[in-house]
C-alpha positions in Angstrom: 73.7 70.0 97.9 76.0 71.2 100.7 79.0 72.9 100.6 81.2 75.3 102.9 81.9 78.4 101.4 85.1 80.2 103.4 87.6 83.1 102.4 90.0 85.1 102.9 92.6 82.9 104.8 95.4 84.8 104.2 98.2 82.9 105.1 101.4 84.1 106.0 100.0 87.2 107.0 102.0 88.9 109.4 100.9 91.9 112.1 102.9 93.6 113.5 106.0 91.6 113.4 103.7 88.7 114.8 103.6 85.3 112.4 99.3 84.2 112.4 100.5 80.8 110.8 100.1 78.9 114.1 96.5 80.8 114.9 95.7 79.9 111.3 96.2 76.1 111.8 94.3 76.1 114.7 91.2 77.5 113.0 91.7 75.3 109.7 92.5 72.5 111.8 88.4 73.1 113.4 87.0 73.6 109.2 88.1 70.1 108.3 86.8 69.3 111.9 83.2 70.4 110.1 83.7 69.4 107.1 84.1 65.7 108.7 80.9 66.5 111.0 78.6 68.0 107.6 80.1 66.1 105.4 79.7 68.5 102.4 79.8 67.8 98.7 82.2 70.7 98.5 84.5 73.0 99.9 84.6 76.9 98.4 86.6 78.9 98.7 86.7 82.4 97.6 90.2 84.0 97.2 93.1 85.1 99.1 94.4 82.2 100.2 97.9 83.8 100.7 97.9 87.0 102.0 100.7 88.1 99.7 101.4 86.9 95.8 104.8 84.8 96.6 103.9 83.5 100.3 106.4 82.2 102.6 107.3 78.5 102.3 105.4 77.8 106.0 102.2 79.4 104.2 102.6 77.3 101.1 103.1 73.7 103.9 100.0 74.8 105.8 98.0 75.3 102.7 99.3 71.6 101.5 98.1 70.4 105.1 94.5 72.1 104.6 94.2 70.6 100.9 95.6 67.0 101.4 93.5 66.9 104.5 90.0 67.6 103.1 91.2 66.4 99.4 93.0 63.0 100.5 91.8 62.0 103.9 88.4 63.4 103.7 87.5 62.8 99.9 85.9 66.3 99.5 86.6 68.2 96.8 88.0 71.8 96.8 86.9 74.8 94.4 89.4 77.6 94.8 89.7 81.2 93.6 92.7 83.5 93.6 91.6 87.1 95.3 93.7 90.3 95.0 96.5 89.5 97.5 97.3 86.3 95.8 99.8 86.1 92.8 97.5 84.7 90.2 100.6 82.1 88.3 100.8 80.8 92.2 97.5 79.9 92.3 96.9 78.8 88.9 99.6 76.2 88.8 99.0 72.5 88.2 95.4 73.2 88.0 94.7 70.9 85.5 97.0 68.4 87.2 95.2 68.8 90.4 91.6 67.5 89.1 92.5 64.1 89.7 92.4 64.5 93.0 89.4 66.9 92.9 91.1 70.1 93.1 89.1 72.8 91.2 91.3 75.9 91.2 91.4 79.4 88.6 94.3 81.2 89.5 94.6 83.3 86.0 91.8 85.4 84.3 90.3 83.5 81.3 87.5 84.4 78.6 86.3 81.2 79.1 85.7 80.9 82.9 86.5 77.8 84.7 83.3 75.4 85.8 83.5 72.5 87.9 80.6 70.1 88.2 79.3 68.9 91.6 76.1 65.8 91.4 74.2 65.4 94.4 71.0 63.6 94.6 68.8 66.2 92.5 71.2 66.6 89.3 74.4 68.8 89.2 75.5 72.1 90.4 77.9 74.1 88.7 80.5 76.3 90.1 81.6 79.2 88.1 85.1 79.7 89.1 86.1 84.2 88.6 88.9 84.9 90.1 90.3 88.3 90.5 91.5 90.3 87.4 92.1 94.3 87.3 89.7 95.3 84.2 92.8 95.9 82.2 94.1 91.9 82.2 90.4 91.4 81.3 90.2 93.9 79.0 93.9 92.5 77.0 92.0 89.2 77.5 88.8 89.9 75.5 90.5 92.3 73.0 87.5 94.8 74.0 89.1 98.6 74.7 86.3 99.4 76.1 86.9 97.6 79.5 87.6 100.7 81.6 86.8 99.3 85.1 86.1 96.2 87.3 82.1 96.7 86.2 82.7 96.5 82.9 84.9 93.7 83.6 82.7 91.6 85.5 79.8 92.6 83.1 81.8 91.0 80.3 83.0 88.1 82.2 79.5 87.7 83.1 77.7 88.1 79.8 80.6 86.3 77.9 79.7 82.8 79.7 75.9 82.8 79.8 74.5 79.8 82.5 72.6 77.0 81.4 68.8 77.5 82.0 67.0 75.0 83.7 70.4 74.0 86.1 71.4 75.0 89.1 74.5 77.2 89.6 76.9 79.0 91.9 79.0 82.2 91.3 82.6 82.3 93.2 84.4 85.5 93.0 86.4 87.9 94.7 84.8 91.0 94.6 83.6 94.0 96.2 79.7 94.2 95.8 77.4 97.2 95.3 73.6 97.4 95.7 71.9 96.2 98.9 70.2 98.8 101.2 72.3 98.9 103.7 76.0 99.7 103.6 78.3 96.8 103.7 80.6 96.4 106.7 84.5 97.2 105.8 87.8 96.5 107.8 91.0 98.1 108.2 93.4 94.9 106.9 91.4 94.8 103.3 93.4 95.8 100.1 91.9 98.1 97.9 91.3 96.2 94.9 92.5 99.1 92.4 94.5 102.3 93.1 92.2 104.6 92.0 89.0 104.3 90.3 85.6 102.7 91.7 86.4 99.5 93.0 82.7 97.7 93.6 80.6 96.1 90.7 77.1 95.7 90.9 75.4 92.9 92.6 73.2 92.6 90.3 75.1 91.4 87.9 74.8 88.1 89.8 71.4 87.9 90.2 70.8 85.2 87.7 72.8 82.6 89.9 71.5 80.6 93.4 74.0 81.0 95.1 77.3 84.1 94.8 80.2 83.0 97.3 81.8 86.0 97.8 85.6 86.8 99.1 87.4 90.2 100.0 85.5 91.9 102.9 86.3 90.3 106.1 83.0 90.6 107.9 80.5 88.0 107.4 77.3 89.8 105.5 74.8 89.3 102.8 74.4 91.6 100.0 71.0 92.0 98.6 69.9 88.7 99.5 71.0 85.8 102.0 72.0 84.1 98.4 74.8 86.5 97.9 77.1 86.4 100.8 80.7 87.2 101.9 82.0 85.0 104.6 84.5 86.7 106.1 88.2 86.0 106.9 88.9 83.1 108.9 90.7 85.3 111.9 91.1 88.9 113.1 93.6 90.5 110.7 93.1 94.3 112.6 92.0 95.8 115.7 88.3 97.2 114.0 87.5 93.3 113.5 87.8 92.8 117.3 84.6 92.8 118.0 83.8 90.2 114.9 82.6 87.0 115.7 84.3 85.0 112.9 82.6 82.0 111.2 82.1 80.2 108.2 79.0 79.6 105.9 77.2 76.1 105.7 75.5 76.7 102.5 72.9 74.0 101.7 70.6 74.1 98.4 67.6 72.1 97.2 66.7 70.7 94.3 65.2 74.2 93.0 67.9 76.4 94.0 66.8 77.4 96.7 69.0 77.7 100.0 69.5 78.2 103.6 72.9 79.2 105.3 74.2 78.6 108.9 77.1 80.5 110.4 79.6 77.5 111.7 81.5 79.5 114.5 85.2 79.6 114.3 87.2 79.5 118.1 90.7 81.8 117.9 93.6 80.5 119.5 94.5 83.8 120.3 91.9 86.3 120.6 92.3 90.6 119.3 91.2 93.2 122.0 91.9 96.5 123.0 92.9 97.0 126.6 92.7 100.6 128.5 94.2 101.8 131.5 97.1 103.4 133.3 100.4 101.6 133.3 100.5 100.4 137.3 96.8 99.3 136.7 97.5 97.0 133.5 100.4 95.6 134.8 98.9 94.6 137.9 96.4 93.0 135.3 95.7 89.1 135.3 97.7 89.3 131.6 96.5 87.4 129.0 98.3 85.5 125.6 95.3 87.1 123.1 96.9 90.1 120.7 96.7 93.2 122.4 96.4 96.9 121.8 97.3 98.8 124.6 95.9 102.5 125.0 97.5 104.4 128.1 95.3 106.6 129.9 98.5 107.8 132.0 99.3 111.9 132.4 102.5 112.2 133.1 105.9 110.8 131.6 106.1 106.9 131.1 109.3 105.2 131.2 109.8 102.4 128.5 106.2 101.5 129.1 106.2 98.6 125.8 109.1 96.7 127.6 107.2 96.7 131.0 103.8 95.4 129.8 105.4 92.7 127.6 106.1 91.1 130.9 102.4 90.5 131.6 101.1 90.8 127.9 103.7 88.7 125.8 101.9 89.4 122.6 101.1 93.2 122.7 100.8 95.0 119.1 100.1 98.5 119.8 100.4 100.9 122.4 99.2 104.5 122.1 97.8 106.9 124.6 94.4 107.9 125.4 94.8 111.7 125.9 94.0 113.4 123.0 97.4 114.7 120.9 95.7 118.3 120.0 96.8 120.1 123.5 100.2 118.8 122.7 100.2 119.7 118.9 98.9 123.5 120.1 102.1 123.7 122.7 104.4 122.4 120.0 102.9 125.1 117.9 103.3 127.9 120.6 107.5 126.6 121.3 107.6 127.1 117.2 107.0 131.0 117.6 109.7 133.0 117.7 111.3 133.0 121.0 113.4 136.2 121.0 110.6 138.3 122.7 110.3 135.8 125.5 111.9 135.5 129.1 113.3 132.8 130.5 110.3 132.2 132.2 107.9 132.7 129.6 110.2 129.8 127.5 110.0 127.3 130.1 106.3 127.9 131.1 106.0 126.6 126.6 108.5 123.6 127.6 106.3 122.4 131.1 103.1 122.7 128.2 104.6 121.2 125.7 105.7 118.0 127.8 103.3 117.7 130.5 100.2 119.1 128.4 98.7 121.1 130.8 99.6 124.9 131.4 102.3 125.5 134.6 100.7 126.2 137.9 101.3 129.7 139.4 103.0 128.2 142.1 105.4 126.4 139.9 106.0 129.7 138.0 106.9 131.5 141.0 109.4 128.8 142.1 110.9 128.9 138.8 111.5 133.0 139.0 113.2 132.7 142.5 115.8 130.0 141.1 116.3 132.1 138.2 116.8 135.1 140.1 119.3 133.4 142.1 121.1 132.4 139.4 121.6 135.5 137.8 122.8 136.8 141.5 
C-alpha cells in the first residue's frame, strides 16, 4: 500500500495583505505531479484545507482543480479531513454524493466515525476518518457530560469505534499530539485548537493503529514513532517557518503493517526569508520576488523607508528595526517626568534621546546653550 499523506493547505490564506493562492497552485500543481510519478493507492489528507471556515470563492476553484485532477484525471482516490480552521458543514457537504467518484471526506463530528476501504495486493486497509471537534460537539454527540477536554474526546472517539484485529489500519486526524521524548516543533501561523484549556491529546491513544496521519503543526515531524507523523503545511505561512524545508510524506506499508516514509520535497514559487541591513545597502541589493521581512539596522531617522525598498523587493511583508526599542522606551520614560524643574536645555537634551537614542554630545549641548542664549538676548 501507498499513499501520500499531506496537510494543512490552507487555502485562501492571506499574509499580510498578500493572496498565497497562486504559490499554492504551484506547489499542488508539483503533488499531482507525484502522485502521477508514485502512483499511490491514496491521497490523505489531514485537515485544513481552507484556512478559514467560509473560504473565498478562488480557494473553493483551486481546491476543485486539486480534486478533479487527482480524482478525475488521475483515478486516485482522496481521503479528507476537516481541521480547525475549516468550517466543518463546508467540508462535510456532498460527502456521500462524492464516493462515486472516490472522494472520502468527514467534515462533521460523528459517534460513528467515517471508514473508507482501500485493497491493495495484500487485503484492505482502512482509513479512519476524525476530523476536528472541540470536546463539547463531542461531548453533545455522545450524550456523555463527562467530556471535558479534547483527551477525553479523542479517548471516546477512540474507544467508541474499536479496529478490527487482524487488519490493517490508518488513523487520520487533526490533532495536536503529546508524548514523544522530545518536544514537538511549533510555528507562529497555527491556531490554537481551544481558547483555553490543554489543547494536546495523548499519542498514545493511537498506538493501536499502523499508521496516524496527522494535521495541525506545520513542521514535518514524527511523534513517538516514524508511524505517527505530521506532515506539515504545504508552504511557509510565517517568518519562524523560514528556515523549513517543506515536503510531503510518501507513506508505503506492507502486508504486516509495517511502513517506511520518504519526505517528497516541495519547490516554493516564492520563497520566505528575512533580510538585514541598512537602507542604502538593501537597496543597492540584487532584489528578489521571494516574501520578505525586512529588519533595518540603520541609526538615525529613515524617511518612508517601506515605499523605497518596494522598489527593489516588490513583495516585502515586514519591516522593523534591528536596534533594540529598550533605550528608546527608557528616554520616553524620562520626557514623561515632570518637566517643570527642567531647563530648556535639560528638555531638549530628553528630546535628542528620545529620537536619536543615544544621549546628546557635550559639544552639541554647548551649541544648543549659545543659540538659546542668544535668543533670550
Amino acid at each position: 500500500m501507498k499513499f501520500l499523506h499531506i496537510g494543512d493547505l490552507h487555502l485562501g490564506k492571506v499574509i499580510n495583505n498578500f493572496s498565497m493562492l497562486e504559490d499554492q497552485r504551484h506547489v499542488l500543481r508539483q503533488i499531482v505531479g507525484y502522485a502521477k510519478e508514485h502512483r499511490p493507492h491514496a491521497v490523505v489528507l489531514a485537515g485544513d484545507i481552507y484556512d478559514r471556515s467560509v473560504p473565498p470563492a478562488a480557494a473553493v476553484s483551486l481546491y476543485g482543480e486539486f480534486l478533479k485532477a487527482l480524482l478525475i484525471d488521475e483515478k486516485i482516490p482522496v481521503l479528507a479531513i476537516a481541521g480547525n480552521h475549516d468550517g466543518a458543514d463546508m467540508i462535510h457537504f456532498g460527502n456521500e454524493l462524492f464516493e462515486a467518484a472516490n472522494y472520502f471526506v468527514a467534515g462533521h463530528y460523528t459517534p460513528v466515525m467515517r471508514k473508507a476501504t482501500v485493497h491493495d495486493e495484500f487485503g484492505p486497509v482502512h482509513f479512519h476518518l476524525l476530523p476536528f471537534a472541540d470536546y463539547a460537539v463531542v461531548r453533545e454527540a455522545h450524550q456523555e457530560k463527562d467530556i471535558k477536554s479534547l483527551e477525553d474526546a479523542s479517548k471516546l472517539a477512540v474507544e467508541s469505534n474499536p479496529i478490527e484485529k487482524g487488519t490493517r489500519n490508518v488513523m487520520v486526524t487533526h490533532a495536536y499530539l503529546s508524548g514523544g521524548v522530545t518536544a514537538l516543533e511549533e510555528s507562529d501561523s497555527e491556531k490554537r485548537l481551544v481558547i483555553g484549556g490543554k489543547e494536546t491529546v495523548s499519542a498514545s491513544l493511537f498506538s493501536g493503529y499502523d499508521y496516524v496521519a496527522l494535521g495541525h503543526l506545520h513542521r514535518a515531524q514524527p511523534v513517538m514513532s516514524k508511524k505517527i507523523r505530521y506532515s506539515g503545511s504545504i508552504l511557509k505561512y510565517s517568518f519562524s517557518e523560514e528556515n523549513d524545508k517543506k515536503s510531503i510524506t510518501l507513506v508505503e506499508m506492507d502486508g504486516e503493517g509495517q511502513i517506511e516514509t520518504t519526505h517528497l520535497p516541495l519547490t516554493l514559487k516564492r520563497d520566505l526569508r528575512t533580510l538585514k541591513g541598512t537602507l542604502e545597502e538593501l537597496l543597492n541589493g540584487e532584489g528578489t520576488e521571494d516574501y520578505v521581512r525586512v529588519v533595518l539596522t540603520d541609526e538615525g531617522e529613515i524617511m518612508e523607508p517601506m515605499a523605497k525598498l518596494r522598489t527593489v523587493y516588490p513583495h516585502i511583508m515586514a519591516l522593523t528595526l534591528a536596534k533594540n526599542n529598550q533605550d528608546r522606551f527608557q528616554s520616553a520614560q524620562r520626557l514623561q517626568q515632570p518637566q517643570a524643574q527642567k531647563s530648556a536645555v535639560e528638555l531638549f537634551s530628553d528630546f535628542y534621546a528620545h529620537q536619536r537614542e543615544k544621549d546628546l554630545p557635550e559639544a552639541g549641548r554647548r551649541a544648543i546653550e549659545t543659540i538659546l542664549k542668544a535668543l533670550e538676548g
